[in-house]
N, CA, C and O of each residue as an XYZ file, in Angstrom:
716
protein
N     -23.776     -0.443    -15.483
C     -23.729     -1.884    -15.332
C     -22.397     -2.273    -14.693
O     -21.374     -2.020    -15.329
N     -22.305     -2.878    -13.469
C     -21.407     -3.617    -13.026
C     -20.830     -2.941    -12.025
O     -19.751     -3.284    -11.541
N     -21.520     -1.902    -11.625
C     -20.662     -0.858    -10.583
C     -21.586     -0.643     -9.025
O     -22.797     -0.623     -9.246
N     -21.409     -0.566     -8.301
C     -21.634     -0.279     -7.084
C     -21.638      0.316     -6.261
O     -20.766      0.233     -5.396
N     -22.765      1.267     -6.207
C     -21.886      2.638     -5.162
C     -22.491      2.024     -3.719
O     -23.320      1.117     -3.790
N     -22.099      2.490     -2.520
C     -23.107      2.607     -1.548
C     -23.706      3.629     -0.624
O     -24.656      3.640      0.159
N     -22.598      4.661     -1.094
C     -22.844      5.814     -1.323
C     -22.239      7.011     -2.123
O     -21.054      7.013     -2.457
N     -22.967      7.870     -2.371
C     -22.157      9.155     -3.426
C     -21.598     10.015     -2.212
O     -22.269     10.302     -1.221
N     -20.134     10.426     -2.448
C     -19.970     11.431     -1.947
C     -19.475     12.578     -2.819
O     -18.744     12.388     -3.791
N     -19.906     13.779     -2.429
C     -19.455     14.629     -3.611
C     -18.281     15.275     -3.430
O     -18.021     16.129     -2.582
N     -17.415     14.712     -4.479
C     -16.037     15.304     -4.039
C     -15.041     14.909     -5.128
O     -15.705     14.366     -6.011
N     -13.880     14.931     -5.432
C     -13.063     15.208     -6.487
C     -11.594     14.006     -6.047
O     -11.055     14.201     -4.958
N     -11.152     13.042     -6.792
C     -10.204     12.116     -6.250
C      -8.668     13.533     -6.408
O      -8.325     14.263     -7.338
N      -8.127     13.335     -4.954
C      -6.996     13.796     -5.420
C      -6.030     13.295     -6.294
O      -5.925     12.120     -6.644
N      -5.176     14.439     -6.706
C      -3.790     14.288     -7.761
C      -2.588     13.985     -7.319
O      -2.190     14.513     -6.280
N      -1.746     13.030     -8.061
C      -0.254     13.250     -7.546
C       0.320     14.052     -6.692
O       0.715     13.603     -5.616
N       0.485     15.535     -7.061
C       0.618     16.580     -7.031
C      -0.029     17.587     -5.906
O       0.462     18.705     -5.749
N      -1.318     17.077     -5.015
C      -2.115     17.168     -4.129
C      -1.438     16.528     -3.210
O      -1.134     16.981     -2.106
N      -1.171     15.409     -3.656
C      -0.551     13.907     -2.495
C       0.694     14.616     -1.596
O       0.902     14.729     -0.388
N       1.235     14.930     -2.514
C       3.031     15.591     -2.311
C       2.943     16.723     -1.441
O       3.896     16.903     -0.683
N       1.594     17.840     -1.393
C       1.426     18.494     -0.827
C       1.642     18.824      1.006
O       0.564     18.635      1.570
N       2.465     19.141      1.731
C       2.911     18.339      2.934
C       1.495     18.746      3.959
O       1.362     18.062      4.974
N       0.567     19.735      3.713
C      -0.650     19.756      4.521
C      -1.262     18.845      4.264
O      -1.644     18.084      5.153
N      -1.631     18.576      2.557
C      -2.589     17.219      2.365
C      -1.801     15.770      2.872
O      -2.378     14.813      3.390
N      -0.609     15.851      2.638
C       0.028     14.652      3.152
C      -0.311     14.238      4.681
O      -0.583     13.090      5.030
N      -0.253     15.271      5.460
C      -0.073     15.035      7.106
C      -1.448     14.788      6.894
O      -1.569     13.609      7.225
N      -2.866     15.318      6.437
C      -4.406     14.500      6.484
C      -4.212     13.006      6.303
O      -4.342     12.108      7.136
N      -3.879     12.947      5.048
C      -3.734     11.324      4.208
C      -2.446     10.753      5.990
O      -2.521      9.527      6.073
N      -1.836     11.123      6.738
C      -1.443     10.028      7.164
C      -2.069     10.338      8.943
O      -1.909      9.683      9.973
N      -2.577     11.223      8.751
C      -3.694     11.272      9.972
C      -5.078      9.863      9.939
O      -5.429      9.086     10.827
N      -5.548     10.033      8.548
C      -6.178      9.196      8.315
C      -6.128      7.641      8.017
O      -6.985      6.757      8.031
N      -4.389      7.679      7.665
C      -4.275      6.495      7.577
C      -4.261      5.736      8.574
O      -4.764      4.615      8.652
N      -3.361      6.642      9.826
C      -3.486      5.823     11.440
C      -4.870      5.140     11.405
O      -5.024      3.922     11.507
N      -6.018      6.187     11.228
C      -7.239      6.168     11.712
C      -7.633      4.781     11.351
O      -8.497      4.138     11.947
N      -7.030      4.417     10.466
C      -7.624      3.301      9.801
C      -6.908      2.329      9.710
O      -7.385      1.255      9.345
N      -4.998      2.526     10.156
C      -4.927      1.331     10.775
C      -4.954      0.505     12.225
O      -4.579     -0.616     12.567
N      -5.622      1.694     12.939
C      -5.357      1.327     14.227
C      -6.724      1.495     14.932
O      -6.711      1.235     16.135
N      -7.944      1.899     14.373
C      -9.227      2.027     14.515
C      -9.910      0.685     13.938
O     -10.119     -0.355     14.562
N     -10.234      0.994     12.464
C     -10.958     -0.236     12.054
C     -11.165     -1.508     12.667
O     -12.275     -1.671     13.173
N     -10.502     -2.266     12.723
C     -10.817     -3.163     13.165
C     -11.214     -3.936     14.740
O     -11.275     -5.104     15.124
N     -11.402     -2.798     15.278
C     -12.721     -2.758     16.372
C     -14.050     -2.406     15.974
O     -14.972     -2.312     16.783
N     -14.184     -2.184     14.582
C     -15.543     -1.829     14.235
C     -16.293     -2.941     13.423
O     -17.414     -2.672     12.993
N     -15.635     -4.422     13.139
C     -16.083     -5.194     12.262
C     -15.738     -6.539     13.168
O     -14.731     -6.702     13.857
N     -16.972     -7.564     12.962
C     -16.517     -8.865     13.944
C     -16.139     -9.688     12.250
O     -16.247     -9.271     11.097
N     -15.725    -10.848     12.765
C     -15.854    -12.162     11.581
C     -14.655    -12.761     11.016
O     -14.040    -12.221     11.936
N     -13.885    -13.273     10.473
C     -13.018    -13.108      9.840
C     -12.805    -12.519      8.741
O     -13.689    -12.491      7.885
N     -11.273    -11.777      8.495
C     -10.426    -11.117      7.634
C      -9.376    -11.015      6.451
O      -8.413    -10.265      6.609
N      -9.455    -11.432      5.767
C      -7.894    -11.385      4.898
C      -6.945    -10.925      5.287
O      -7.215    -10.001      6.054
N      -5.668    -11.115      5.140
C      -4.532    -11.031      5.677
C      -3.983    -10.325      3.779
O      -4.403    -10.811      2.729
N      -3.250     -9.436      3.860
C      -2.906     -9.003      2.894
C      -1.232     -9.120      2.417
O      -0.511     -8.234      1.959
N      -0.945    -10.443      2.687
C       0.867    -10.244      2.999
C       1.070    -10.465      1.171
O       0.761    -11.257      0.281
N       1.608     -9.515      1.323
C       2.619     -8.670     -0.560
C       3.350    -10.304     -0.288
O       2.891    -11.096     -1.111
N       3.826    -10.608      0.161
C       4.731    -11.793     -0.580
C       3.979    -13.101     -0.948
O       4.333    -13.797     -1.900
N       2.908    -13.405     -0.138
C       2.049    -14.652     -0.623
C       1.381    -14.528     -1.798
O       1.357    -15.393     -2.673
N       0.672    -13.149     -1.854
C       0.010    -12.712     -2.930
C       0.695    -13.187     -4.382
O       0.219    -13.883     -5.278
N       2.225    -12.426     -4.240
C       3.234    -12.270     -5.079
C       3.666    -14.041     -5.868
O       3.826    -14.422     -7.027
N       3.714    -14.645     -4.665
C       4.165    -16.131     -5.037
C       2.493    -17.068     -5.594
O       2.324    -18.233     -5.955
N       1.664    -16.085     -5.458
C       0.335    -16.701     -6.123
C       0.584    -16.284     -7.271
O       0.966    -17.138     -8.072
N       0.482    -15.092     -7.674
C       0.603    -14.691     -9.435
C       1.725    -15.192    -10.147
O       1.547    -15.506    -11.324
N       3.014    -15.341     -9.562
C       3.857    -16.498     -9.971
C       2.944    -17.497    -10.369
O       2.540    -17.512    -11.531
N       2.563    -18.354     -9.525
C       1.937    -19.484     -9.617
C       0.928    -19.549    -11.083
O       0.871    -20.372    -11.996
N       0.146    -18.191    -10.794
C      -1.319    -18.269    -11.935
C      -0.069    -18.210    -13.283
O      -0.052    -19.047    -14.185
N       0.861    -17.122    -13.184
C       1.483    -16.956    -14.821
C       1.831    -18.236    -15.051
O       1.424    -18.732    -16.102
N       2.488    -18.895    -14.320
C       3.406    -20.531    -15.002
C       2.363    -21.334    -15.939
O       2.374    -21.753    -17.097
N       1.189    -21.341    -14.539
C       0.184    -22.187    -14.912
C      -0.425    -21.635    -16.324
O      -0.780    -22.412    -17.211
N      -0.488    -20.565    -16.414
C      -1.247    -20.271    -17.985
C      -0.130    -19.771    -19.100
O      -0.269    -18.846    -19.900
N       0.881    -20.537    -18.950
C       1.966    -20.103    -19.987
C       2.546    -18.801    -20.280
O       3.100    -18.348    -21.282
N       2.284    -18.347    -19.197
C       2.720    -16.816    -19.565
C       3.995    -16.843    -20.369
O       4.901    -17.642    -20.131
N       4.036    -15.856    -21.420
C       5.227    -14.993    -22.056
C       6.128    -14.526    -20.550
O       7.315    -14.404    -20.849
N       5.955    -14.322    -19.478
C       6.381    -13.487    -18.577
C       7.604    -14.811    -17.498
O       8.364    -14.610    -16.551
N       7.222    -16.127    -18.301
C       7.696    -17.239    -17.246
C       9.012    -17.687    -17.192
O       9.432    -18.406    -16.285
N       9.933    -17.140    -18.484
C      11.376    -16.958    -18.259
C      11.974    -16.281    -17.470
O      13.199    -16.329    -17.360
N      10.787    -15.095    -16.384
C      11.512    -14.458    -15.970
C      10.991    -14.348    -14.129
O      11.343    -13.636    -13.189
N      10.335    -15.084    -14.246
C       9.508    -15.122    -12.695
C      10.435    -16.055    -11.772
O       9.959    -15.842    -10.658
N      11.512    -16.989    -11.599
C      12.424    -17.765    -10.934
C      13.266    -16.309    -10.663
O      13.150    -16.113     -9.453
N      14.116    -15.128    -11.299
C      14.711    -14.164    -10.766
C      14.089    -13.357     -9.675
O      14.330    -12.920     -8.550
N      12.922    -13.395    -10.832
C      11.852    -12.636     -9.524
C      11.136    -13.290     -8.318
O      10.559    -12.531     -7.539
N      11.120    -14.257     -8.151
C      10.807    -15.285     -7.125
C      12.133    -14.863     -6.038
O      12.053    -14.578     -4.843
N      13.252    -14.932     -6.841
C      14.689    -14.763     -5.791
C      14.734    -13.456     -5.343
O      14.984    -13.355     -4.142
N      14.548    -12.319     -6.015
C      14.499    -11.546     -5.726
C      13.289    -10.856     -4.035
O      13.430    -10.142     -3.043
N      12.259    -11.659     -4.676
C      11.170    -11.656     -3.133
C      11.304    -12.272     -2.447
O      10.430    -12.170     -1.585
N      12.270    -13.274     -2.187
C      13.138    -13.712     -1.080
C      13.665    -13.077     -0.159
O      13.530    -13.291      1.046
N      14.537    -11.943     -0.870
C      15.245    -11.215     -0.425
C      14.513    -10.463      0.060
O      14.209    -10.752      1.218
N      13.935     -9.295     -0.471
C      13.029     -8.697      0.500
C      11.727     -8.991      1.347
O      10.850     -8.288      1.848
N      11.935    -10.052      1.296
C      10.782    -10.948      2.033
C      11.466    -10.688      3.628
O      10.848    -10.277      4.610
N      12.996    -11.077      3.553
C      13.645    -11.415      4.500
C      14.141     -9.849      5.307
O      14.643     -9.821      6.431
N      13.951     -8.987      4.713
C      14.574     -8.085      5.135
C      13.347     -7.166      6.095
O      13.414     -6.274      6.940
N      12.384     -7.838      5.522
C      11.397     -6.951      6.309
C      11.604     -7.444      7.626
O      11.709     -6.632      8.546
N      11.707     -9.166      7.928
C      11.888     -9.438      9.425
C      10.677     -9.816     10.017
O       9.734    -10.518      9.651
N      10.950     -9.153     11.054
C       9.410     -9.012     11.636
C       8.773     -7.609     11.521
O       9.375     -6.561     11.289
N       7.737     -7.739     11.679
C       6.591     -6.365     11.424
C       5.318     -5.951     12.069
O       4.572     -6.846     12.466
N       4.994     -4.779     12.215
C       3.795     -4.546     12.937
C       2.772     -5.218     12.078
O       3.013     -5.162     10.872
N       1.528     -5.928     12.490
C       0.344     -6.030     11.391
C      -0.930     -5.053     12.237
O      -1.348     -4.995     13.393
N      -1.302     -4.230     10.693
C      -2.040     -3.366     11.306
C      -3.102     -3.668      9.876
O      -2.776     -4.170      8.801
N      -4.574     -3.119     10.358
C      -5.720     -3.354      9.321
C      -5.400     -2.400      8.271
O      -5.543     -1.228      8.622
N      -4.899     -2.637      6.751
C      -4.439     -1.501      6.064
C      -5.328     -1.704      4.292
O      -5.645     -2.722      3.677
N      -5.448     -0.557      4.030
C      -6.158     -0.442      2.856
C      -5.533     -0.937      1.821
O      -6.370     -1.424      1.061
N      -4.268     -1.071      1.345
C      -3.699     -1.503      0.448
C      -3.650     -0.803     -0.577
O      -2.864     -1.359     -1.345
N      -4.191      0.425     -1.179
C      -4.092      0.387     -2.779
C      -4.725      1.740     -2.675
O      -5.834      2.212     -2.921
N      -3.501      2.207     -2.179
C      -3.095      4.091     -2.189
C      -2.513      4.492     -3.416
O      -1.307      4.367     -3.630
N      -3.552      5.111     -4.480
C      -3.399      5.239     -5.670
C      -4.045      7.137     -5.339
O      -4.420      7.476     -4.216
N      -4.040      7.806     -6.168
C      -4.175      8.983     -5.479
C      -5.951      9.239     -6.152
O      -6.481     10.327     -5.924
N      -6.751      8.127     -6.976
C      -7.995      7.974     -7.403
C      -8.611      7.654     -6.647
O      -9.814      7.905     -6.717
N      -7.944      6.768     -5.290
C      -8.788      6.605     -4.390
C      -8.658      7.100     -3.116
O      -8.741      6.431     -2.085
N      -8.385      8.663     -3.225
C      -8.030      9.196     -1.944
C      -9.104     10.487     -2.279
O      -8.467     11.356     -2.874
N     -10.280     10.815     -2.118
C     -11.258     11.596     -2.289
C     -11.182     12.692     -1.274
O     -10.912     12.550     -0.082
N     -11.499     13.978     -2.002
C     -11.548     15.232     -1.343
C     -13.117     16.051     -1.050
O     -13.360     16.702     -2.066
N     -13.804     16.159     -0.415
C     -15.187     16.829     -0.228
C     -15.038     17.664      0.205
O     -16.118     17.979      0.705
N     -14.078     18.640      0.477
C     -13.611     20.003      0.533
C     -13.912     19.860      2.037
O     -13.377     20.877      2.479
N     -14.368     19.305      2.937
C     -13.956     19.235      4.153
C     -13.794     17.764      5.207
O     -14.156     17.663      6.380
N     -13.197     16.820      4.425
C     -12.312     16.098      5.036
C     -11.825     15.358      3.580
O     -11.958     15.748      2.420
N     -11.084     13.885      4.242
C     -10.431     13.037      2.757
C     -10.966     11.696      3.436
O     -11.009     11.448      4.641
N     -11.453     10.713      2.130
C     -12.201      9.636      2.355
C     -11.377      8.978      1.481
O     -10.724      9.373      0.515
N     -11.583      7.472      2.197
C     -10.495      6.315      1.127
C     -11.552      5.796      0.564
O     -12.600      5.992      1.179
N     -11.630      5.099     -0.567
C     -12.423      4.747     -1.128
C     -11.709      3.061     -2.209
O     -10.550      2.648     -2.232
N     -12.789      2.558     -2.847
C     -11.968      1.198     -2.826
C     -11.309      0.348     -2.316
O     -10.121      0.267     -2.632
N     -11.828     -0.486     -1.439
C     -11.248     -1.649     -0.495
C     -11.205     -2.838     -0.528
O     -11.079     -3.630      0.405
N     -11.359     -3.107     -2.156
C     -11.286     -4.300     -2.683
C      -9.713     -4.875     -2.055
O      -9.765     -6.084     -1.829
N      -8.313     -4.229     -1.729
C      -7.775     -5.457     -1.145
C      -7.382     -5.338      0.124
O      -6.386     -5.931      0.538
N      -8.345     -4.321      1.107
C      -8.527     -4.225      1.939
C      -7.672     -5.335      2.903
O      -7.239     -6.122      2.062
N      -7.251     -5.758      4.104
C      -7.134     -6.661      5.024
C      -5.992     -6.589      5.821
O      -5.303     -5.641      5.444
N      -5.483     -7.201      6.784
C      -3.835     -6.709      7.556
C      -2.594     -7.609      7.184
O      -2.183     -8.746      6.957
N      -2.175     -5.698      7.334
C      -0.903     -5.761      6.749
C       0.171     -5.045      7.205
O      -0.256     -4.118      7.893
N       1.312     -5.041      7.147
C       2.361     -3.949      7.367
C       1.833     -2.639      7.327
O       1.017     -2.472      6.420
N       2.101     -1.478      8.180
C       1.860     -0.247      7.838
C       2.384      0.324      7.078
O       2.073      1.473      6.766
N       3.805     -0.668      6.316
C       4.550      0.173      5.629
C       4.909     -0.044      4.247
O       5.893      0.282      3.582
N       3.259     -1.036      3.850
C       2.640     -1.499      2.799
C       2.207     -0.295      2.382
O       2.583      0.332      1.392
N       1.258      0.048      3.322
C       0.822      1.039      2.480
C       1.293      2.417      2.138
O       0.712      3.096      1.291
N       2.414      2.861      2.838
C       3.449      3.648      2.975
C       4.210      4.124      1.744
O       4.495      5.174      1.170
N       4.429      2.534      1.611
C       5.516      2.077      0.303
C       4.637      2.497     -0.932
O       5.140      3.099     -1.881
N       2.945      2.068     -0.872
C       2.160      2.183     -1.743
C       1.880      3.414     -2.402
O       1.678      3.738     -3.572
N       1.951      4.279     -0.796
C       1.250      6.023     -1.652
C       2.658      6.376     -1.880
O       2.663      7.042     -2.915
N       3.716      6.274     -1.481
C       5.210      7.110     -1.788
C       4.885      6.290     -3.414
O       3.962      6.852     -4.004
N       5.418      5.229     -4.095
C       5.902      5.067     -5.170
C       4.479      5.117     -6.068
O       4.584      5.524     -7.224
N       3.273      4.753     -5.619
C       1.957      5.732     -6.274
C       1.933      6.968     -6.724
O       1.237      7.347     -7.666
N       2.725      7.685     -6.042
C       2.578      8.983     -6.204
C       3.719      9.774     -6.425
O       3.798     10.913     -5.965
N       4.934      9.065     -7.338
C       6.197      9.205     -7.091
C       6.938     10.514     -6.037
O       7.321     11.634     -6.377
N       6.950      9.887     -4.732
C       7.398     10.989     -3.899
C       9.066     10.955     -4.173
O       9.785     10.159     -4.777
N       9.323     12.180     -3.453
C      11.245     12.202     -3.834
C      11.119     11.777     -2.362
O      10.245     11.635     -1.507
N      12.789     11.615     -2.550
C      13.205     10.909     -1.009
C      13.235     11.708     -0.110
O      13.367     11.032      0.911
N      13.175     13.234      0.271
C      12.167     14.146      1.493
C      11.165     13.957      1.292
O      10.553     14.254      2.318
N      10.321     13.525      0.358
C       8.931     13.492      0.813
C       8.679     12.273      1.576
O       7.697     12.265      2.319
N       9.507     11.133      1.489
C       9.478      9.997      1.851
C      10.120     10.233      3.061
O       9.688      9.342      3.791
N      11.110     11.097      3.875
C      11.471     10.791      4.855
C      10.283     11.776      5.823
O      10.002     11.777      7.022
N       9.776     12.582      4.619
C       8.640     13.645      5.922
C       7.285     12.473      6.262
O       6.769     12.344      7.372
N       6.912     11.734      5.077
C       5.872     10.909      6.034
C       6.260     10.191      6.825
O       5.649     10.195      7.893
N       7.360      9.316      6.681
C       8.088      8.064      7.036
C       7.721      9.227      8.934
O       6.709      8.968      9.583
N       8.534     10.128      9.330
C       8.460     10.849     10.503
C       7.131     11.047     10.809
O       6.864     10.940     12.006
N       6.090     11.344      9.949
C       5.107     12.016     10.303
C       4.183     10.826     10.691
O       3.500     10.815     11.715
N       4.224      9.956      9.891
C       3.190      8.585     10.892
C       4.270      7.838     12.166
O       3.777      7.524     13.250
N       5.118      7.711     12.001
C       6.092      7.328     12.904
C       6.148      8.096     14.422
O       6.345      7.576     15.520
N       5.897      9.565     14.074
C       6.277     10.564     15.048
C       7.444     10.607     15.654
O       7.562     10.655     16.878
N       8.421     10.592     14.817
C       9.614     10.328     15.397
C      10.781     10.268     14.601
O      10.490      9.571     13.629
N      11.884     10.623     14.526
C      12.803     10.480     13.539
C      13.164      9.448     13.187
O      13.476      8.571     13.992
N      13.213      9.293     11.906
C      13.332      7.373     11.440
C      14.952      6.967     10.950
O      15.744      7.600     10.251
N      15.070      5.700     11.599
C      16.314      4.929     11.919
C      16.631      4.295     10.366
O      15.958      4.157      9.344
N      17.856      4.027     10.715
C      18.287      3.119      9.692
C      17.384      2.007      8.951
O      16.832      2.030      7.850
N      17.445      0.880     10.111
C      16.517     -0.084      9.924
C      15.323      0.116      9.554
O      15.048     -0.762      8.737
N      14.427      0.826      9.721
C      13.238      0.657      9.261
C      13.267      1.560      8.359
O      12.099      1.708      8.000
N      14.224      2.547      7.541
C      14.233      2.734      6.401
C      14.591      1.382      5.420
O      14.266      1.337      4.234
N      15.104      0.610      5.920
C      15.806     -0.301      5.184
C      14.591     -1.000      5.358
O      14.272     -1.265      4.199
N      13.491     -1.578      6.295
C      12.272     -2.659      5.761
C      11.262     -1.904      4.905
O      10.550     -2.635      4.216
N      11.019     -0.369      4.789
C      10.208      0.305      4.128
C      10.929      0.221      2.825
O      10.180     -0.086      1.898
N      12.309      0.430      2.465
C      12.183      0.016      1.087
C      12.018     -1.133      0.572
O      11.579     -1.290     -0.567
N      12.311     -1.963      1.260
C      11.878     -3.544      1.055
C      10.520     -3.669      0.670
O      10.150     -4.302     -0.319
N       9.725     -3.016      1.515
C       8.409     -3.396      1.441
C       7.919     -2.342      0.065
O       6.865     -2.611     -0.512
N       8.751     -1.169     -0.382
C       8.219     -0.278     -0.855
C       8.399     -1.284     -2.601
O       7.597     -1.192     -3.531
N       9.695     -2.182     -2.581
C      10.110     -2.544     -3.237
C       9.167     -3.857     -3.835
O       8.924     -3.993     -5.034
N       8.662     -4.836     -2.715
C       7.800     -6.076     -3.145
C       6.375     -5.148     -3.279
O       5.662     -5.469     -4.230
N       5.907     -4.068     -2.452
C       4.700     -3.388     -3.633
C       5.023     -3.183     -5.325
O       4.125     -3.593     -6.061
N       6.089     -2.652     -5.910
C       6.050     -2.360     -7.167
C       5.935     -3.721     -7.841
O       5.412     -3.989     -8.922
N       6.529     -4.506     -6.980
C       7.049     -6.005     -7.858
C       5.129     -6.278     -8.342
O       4.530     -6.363     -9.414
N       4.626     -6.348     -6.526
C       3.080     -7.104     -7.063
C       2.370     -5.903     -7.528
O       1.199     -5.724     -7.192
N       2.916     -5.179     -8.179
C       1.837     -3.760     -9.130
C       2.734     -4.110    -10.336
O       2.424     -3.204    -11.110
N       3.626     -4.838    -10.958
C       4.513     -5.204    -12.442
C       3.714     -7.036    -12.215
O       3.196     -7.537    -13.213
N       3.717     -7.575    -11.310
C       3.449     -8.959    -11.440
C       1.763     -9.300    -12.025
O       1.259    -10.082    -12.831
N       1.148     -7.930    -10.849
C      -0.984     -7.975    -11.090
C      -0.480     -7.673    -12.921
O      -0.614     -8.525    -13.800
N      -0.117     -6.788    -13.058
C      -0.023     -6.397    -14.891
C       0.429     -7.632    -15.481
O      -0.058     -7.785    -16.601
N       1.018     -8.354    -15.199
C       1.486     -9.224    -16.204
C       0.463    -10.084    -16.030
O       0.388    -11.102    -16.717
């Protein structure tokens, strides 16, 4: 009751520990291109826009409104997504899955399928970046081998500095959805 497949595939969600793996890693960001820079030639209509900071200043909004226990402390955190609001700048928007958890990164022993696209829509690429590194607690080489490996290229100052930003307002709206 209440679930939906639309199709079965038979296959096993990868692990943390799978994620970190630097062969399975280079798939997971083979595939991620695929899907941020493919998809959306395959769907007409309008889209959601997935920007981490609007989202963020909505669940603000819902806690105040329902008295949250959590509302002494959402004005720091409001300031705080300011800040990295600002640091991101400007940004690529690319069609991105959002919610790289390593349950929804499926293995069928001969390829990897994303699965769950409930917040599907475009976004930074380095949303979702931010998402599978601190999903999957990577160390900071594992973070500089994808950061290169979707990039293709050795990565600069600056856009280490908007990827933690961005890596940073993901955890906020994965502590803010919980509250």
């Amino acid at each position: 009751k209440g679930l939906l497949i639309l199709e079965y595939i038979e296959s096993e969600a990868l692990t943390s520990n799978e994620i970190k793996n630097e062969s399975t890693l280079k798939k997971i960001i083979y595939l991620l291109k695929i899907v941020h820079k493919k998809i959306p030639f395959y769907f007409n209509g309008p889209t959601m826009i997935f920007w981490v900071f609007h989202i963020i200043r909505d669940y603000a909004h819902t806690l105040k409104e329902n008295n949250s226990s959590y509302v002494p402390i959402i004005g720091k955190l409001i300031e705080d997504l300011v800040v990295l609001e600002k640091a991101i700048n400007r940004c690529d928007i690319i069609f991105s899955h959002n919610d790289l958890l390593a349950n929804n990164i499926l293995n069928d022993g001969t390829k990897l399928w994303l699965i769950d696209w409930e917040y599907a829509g475009f976004n930074s690429p380095l949303f979702d970046l931010g998402g599978l590194a601190s999903n999957n607690e990577f160390s900071k080489d594992q973070e500089n081998f994808m950061l290169e490996e979707y990039f293709e290229k050795k990565i600069y100052d600056h856009l280490i500095y908007q990827y933690q930003a961005m890596k940073c307002a993901s955890l906020l709206r994965e502590a803010m959805w919980s509250m």
